[in-house]
C-alpha positions in Angstrom: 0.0 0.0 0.0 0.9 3.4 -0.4 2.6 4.6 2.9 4.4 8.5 2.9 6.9 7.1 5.1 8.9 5.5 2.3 9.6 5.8 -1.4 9.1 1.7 -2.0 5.5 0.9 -1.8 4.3 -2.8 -2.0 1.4 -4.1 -4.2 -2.2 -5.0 -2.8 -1.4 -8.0 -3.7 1.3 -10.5 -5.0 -0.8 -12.3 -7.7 -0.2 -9.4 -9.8 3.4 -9.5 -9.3 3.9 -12.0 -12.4 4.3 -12.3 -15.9 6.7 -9.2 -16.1 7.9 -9.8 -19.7 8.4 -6.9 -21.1 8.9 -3.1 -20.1 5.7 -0.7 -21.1 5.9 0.9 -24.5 5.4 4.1 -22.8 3.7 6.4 -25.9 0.9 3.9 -26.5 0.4 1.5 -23.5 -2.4 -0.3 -21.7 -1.6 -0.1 -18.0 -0.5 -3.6 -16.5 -2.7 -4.8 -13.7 -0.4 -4.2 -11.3 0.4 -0.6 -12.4 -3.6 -0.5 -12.0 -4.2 -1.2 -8.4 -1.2 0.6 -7.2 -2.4 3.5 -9.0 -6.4 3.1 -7.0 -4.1 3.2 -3.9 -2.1 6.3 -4.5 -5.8 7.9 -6.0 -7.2 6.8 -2.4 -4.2 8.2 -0.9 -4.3 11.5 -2.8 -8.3 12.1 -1.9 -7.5 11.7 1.7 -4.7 14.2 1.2 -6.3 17.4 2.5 -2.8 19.8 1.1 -3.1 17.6 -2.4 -6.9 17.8 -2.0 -7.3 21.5 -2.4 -4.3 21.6 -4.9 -6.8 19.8 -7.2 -10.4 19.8 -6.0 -11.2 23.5 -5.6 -12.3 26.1 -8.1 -9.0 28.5 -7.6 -7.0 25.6 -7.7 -4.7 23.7 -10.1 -6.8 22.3 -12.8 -4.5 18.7 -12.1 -1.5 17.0 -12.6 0.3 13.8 -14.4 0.9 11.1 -11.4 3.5 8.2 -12.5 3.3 4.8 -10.9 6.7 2.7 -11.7 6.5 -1.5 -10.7 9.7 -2.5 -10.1 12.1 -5.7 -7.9 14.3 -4.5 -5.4 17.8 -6.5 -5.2 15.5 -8.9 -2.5 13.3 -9.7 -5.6 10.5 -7.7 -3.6 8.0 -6.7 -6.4 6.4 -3.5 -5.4 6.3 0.1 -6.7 7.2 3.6 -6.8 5.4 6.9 -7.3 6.0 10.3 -9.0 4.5 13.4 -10.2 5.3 16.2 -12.9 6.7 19.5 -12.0 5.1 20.9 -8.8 2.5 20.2 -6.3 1.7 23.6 -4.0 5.4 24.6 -5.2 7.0 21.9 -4.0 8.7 19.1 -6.0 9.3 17.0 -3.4 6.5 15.0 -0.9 6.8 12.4 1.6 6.6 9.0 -0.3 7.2 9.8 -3.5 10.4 10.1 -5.6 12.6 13.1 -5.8 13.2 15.1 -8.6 15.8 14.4 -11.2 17.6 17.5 -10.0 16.1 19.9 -7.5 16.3 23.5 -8.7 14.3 24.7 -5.7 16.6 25.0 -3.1 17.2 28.7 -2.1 21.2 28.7 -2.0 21.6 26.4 -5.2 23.0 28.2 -8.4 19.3 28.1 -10.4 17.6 30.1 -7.6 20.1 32.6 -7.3 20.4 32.8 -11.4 16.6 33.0 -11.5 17.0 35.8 -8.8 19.5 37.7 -10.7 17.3 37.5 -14.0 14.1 38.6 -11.9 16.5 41.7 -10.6 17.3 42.4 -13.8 13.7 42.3 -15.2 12.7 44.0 -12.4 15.3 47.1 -13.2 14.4 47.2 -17.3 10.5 47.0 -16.3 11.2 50.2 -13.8 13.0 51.9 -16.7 10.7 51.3 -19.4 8.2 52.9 -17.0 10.1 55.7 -15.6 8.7 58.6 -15.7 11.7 60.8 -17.2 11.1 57.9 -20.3 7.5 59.1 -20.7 8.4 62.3 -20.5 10.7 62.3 -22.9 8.5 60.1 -25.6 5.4 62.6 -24.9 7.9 65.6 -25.6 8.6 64.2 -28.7 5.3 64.0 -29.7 4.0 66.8 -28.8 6.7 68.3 -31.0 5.9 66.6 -33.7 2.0 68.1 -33.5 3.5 71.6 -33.1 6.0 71.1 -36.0 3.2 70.0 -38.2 0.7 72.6 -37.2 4.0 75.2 -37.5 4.5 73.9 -40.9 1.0 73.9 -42.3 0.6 77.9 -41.5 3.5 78.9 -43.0 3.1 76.6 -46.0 -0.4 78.5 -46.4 1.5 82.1 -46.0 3.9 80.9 -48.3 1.6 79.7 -50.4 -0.5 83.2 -50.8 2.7 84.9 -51.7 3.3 82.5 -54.6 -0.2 83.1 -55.6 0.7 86.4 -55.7 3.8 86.2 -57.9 1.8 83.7 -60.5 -1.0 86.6 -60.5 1.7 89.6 -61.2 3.5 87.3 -63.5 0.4 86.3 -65.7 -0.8 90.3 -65.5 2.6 91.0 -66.8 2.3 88.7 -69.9 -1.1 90.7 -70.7 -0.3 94.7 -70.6 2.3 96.5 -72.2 3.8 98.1 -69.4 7.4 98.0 -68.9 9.0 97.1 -64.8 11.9 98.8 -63.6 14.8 96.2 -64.6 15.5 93.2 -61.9 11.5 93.1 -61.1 11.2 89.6 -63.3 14.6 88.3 -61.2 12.9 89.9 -57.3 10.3 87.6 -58.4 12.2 84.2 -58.7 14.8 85.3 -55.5 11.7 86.3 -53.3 10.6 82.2 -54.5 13.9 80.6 -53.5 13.9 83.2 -50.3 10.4 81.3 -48.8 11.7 77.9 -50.0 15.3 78.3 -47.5 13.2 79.8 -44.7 11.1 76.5 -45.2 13.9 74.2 -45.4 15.8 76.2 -42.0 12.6 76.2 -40.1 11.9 72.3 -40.9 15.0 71.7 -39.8 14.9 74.1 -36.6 12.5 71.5 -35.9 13.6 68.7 -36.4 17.0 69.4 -34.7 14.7 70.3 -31.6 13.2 66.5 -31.8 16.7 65.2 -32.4 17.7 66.4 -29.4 14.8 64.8 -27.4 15.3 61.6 -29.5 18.9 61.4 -28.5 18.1 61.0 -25.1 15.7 58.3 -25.3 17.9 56.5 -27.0 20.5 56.7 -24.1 18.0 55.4 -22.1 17.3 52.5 -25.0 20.5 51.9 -25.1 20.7 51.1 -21.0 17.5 48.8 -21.3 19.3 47.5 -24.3 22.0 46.6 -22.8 20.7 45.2 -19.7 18.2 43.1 -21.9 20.8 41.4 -23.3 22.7 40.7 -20.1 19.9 39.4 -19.4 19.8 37.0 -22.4 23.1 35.9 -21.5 22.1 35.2 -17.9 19.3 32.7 -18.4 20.9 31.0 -21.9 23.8 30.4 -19.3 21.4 29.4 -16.9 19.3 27.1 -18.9 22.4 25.5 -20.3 24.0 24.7 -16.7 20.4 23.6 -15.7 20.1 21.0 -18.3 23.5 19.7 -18.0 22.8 19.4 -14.1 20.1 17.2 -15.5 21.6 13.6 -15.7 20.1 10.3 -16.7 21.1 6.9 -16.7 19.8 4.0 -18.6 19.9 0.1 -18.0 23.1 -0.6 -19.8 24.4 1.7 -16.9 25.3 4.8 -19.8 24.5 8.2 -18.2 23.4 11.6 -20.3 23.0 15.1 -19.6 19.8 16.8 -20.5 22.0 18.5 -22.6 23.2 15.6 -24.3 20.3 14.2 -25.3 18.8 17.0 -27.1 22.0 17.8 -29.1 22.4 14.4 -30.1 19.0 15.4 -31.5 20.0 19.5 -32.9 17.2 20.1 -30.6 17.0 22.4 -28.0 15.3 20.9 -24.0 12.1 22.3 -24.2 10.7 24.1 -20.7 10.3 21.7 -18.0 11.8 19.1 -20.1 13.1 15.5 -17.6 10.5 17.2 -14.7 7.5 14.7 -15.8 6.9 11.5 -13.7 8.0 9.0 -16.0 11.9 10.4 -16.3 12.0 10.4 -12.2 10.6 7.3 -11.8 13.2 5.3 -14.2 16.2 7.9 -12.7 15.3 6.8 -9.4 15.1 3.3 -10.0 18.3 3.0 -11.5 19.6 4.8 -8.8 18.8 2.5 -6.3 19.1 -0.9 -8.0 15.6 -1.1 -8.7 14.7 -3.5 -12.0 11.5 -1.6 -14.1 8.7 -3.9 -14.5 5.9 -1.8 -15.4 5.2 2.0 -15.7 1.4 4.1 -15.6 0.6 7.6 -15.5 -2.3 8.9 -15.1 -4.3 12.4 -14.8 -5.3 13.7 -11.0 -7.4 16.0 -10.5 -10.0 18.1 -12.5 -10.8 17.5 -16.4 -9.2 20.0 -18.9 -11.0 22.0 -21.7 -7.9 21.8 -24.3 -6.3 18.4 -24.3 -8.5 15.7 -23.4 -7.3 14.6 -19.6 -10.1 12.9 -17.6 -9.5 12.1 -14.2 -8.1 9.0 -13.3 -7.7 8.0 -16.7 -3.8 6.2 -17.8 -2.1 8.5 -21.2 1.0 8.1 -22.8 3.9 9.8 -21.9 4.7 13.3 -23.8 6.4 13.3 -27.1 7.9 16.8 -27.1 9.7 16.5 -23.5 9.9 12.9 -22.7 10.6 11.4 -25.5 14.0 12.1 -26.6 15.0 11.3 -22.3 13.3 7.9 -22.4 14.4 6.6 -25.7 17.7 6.7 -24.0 16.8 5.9 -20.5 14.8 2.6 -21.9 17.9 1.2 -23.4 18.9 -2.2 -21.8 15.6 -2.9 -21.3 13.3 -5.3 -23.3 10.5 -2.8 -24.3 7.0 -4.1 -25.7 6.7 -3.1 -29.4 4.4 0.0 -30.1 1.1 -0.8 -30.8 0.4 1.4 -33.5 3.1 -0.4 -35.3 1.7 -3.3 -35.5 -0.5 -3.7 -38.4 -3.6 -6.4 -39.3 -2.7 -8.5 -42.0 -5.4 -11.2 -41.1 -8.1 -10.3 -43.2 -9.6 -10.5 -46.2 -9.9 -7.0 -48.2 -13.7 -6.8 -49.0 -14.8 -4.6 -52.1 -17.8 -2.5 -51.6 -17.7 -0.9 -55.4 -15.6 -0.5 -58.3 -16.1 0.8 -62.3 -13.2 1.8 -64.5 -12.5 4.8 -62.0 -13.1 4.6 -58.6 -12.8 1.4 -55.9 -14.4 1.4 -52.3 -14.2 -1.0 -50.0 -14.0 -1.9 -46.6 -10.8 -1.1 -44.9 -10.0 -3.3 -41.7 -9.2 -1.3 -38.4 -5.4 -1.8 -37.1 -4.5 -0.8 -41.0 -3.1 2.4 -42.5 -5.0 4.2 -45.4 -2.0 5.8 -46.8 2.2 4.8 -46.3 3.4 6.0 -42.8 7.2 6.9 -41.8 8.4 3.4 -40.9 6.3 1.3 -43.4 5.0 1.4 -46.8 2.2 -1.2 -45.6 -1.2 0.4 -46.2 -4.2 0.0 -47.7 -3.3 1.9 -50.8 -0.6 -0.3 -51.3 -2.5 -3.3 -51.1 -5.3 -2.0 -53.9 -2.7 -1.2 -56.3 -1.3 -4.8 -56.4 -4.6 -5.8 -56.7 -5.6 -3.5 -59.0 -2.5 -3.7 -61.0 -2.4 0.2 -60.7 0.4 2.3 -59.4 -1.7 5.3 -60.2 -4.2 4.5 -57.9 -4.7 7.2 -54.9 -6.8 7.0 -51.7 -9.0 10.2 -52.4 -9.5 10.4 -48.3 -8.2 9.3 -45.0 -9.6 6.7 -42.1 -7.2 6.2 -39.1 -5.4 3.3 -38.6 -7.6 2.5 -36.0 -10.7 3.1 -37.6 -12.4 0.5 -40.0 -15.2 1.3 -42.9 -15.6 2.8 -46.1 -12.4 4.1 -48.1 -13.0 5.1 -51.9 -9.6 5.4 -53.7 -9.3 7.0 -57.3 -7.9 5.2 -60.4 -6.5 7.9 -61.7 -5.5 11.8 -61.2 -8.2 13.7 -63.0 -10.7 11.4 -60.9 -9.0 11.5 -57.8 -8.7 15.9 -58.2 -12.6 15.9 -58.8 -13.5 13.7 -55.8 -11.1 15.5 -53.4 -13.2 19.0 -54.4 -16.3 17.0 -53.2 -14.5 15.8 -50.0 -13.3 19.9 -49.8 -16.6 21.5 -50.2 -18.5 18.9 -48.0 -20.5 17.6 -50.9 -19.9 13.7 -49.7 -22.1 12.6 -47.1 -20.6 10.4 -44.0 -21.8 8.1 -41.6 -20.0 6.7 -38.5 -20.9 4.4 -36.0 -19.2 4.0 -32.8 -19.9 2.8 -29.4 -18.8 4.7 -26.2 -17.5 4.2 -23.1 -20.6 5.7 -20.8 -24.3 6.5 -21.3 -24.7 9.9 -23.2 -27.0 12.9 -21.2 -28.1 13.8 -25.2 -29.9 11.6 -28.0 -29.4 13.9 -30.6 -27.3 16.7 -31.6 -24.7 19.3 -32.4 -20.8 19.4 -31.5 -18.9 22.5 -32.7 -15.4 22.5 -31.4 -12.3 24.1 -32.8 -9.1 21.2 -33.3 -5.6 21.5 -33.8 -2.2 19.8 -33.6 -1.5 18.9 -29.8 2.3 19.8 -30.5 3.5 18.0 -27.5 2.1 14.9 -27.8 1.5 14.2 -32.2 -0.6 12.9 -33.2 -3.1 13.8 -30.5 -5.1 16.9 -31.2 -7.1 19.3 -28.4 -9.1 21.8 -28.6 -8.1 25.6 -28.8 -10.6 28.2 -29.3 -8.1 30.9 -30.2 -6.0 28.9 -33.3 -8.3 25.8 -33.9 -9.9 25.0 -37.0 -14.0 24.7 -36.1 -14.9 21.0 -36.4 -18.8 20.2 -36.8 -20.3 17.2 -36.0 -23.8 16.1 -36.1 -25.0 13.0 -33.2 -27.8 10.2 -33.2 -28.1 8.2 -30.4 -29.4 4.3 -31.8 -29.0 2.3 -28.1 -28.2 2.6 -25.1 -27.0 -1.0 -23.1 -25.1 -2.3 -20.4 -23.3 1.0 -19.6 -22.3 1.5 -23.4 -24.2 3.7 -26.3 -24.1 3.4 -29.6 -24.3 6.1 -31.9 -24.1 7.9 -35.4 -22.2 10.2 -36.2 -22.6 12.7 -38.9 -19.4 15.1 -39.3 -19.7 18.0 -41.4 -15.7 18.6 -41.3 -13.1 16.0 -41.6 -10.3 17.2 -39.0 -7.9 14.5 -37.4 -9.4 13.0 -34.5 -12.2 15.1 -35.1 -15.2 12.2 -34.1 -12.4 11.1 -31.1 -12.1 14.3 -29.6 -15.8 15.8 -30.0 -16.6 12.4 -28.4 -14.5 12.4 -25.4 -13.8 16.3 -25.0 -15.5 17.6 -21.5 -17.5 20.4 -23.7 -18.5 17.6 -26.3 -20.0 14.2 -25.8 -17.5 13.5 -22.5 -17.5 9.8 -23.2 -14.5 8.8 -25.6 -15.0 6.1 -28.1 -14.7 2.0 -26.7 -11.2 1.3 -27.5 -9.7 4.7 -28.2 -6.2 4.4 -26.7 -5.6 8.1 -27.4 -8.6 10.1 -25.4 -9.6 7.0 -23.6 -9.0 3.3 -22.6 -7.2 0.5 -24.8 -9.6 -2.3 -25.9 -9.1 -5.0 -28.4 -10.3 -2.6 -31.0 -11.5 1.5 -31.8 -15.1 1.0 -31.7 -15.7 3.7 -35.0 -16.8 2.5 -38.3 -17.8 4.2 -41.5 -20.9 2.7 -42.6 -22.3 5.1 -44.7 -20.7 7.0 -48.0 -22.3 8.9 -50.9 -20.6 10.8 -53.9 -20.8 11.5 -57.5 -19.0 9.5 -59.9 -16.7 12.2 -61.8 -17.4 10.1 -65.1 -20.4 9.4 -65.3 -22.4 12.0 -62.5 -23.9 9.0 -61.3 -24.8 9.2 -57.6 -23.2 6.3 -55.5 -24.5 5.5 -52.1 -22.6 2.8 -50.2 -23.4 1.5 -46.9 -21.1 -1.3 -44.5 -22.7 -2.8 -41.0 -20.1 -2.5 -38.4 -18.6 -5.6 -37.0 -19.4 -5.0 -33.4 
């Protein structure tokens, strides 16, 4: 049980403790029993928690927080576990009974407090001099010049102007009598036009000296915010680079890595917070203690989020952006499982919905790429072009890998190009079928949530009002049994994920798809199907409708 008076925890019980063949895949996982009931412990633990309790069950509080539970045999062969978090907890990275951090860069007298001190001095002293008062001063001269300059200018540009009107009327008068002007009259004319020209040019410039002047001295006082902005610069790159070498990692074959290391080997820089998540800790702290990894969790505590989809108590994959790059070395030694979502279904028989001399459709199994990915060229358009004897042959839309249902793939460009427009302006009608996880509050009706890339953790997406694309979706609830609901689902849009995340986002449906190992809980299969398909044949305008029962 989880007890706060040590890091090593034993399991609730030793049947569990068995069958450790391989090490969790830790971007696409479902949680070993063991990792399972040691992470219901540490949840009971945490509700009973009254300083973690308000961290996460309160309105003003954190909305929650990544919790890593690591199975591992001590050198007695004592199969129990050990527990982290990510980051902070009430700004502390270190609580009784779980592991520490990696490296602690809270202490007050260590060097990434008193750096972080000496860049919050300096901020503080270019924030005071960007507000001082002589600063404004000087900037509101300025432009308060610049009005009076203009307004200066305009008048005498009108005087000057009446005097030239002047010399154009005595000049055109002159051209229509016959009287003769003293001699030099035509040339006063001409040096009386260059006169008001240089008193135009010297009292622009009067000006404009006069603004110099105020200019130069805000640009003194540039210059020191300058200068101590890019002290400043120099401070935290200096920082950030000691920091991440101060970060060190070891990995089974008993190898060890700086932060640092790992990223250049990469030409990446660490991102923020990077080897601060649970997972990192837990392996760190195992090897340094002679622990052997068996088994590794982590799941969300605490409330659920309105931008990636994180439901409480629910197991996710660790993060691609930070962790990856530190685990893919720290899991070396170690027998890994394989990824999932590498692991494609070759057991099935490819089952042909429709085909003429330009388009195919069929039924595309689930567990099977439509398109080549970056490791394989195994995919469904792969396979109809050996079957078709066509290397022309395009898919003219996308199902994920996980998904199973109608595909239509074009046989040849000119097709393919027309059916794509149709897929762009939402002229092809789609039907899915899915079942969730849960009992839906709505029979019927209307998701509109705006998707993008989750850049942290590809390919998941989430939900940003601010830079999302808006994804429609349309609902039908068709049963409701044993805790489960099926349903159709109509999307208007076709964004990644886009049925996955309307069904398991908080603001959407709230219950993710049976199966979805992404927004949800692994099953033997993603419960979504596409069952119904209609389009116009770009040859011959003929309307095909095409319709596939879901095998579950």
């Amino acid at each position: 049980m989880f007890d706060p008076k040590n890091i090593f925890h034993s399991l609730p019980t030793d049947d569990v403790a068995k069958d450790f063949q391989k090490f969790t895949y830790p971007f696409n996982y479902q949680p070993h029993r063991s990792v399972e009931l040691a992470g219901e412990e540490l949840m009971k633990y945490l509700d009973s928690t009254a300083d973690i309790e308000y961290a996460f069950g309160h309105d003003d509080a954190s909305v929650g927080k990544m919790f890593g539970i690591l199975v591992v045999e001590d050198e007695n062969q004592r199969v129990g576990y050990i527990a982290a978090f990510s980051g902070k907890i009430n700004e502390e990275n270190q609580l009784p009974g779980f592991v520490p951090p990696v490296f602690d860069i809270l202490p007050a007298d260590g060097f990434f407090r008193k750096g972080e001190n000496e860049i919050n001095k300096l901020t503080e002293e270019i924030d005071k001099l960007e507000d001082s008062s002589e600063l404004r001063e000087y900037k509101i001269a300025v432009e308060n010049l610049r009005i009076v300059m203009k307004d200066d200018l305009e008048d005498l540009k009108k005087k000057q102007k009446k005097l030239k009107d002047s010399r154009s009327w005595t000049r055109a008068h002159i051209s229509r009598t016959s009287y003769i002007y003293p001699r030099g009259f035509y040339e006063s004319l001409a040096d009386e036009s260059k006169e008001q020209s240089m008193i135009f040019r010297r009292q622009r410039n009067a000006w404009r000296d006069r603004i110099k002047e105020v200019e130069n001295e805000i640009a003194k006082h540039i210059e020191v915010i300058n200068q101590l902005k890019k002290q400043r610069a120099e401070k935290s790159t200096n920082l950030q680079h000691r920091l991440h070498q101060s970060f060190e990692f070891s990995n089974a074959l008993g190898e060890k890595q700086s932060l640092l290391d790992i990223f250049k080997n990469l030409s990446k820089t660490p991102p923020a917070g990077a080897g601060e998540c649970a997972a990192p800790r837990l392996l760190q702290y195992a090897y340094d203690n002679n622990y052997k990894p068996l088994a590794m969790g982590e799941f969300w505590y605490g409330k659920e989020t309105t931008g990636q989809i994180r439901k409480h108590g629910n197991y996710y994959p660790a993060c691609k952006s930070k962790c990856e790059p530190i685990l893919s070395f720290m899991l070396q030694g170690l027998k890994v499982e394989d990824n999932p979502a590498e692991q494609f279904n070759t057991d099935f028989e490819l089952k042909i919905l429709y085909e003429d001399a330009y388009v195919i459709a069929v039924n595309k199994p689930h567990d099977l790429l439509s398109v080549p990915g970056r490791k394989t060229d195994y995919c469904l358009q792969n396979i109809l072009r050996k079957q078709c004897y066509n290397d022309k042959l395009l898919m003219v839309h996308r199902l994920d890998m996980s998904t199973s249902g109608i595909m239509v793939a074009a046989k040849n460009l000119d097709v393919y190009r027309n059916l794509q427009k149709q897929f762009a302006s939402r002229k092809v009608k789609k039907v899915y079928t899915a079942i969730l996880d849960g009992t839906v509050k709505r029979m019927q009706g209307k998701i509109e949530l705006p998707i993008r890339m989750d850049f942290d953790n590809r390919p998941m997406q989430m939900v940003d009002w601010e830079h999302g694309k808006m994804a429609i979706t349309y609902f039908r609830v068709l049963e409701i049994k044993d805790n489960t609901t099926r349903i159709q689902f109509f999307p208007v849009t076709g964004r990644t994920h886009q049925l996955r995340l309307h069904a398991a986002h908080i603001n959407g449906l709230n219950l993710a798809i049976k199966g979805d190992e992404l927004y949800g809980k692994p099953s033997d299969r993603l419960y979504l199907h596409a069952t119904h398909l209609d389009f116009v044949n770009p040859r011959t305008g003929r309307n095909i409708k095409l319709t596939c029962k879901p095998p579950f």
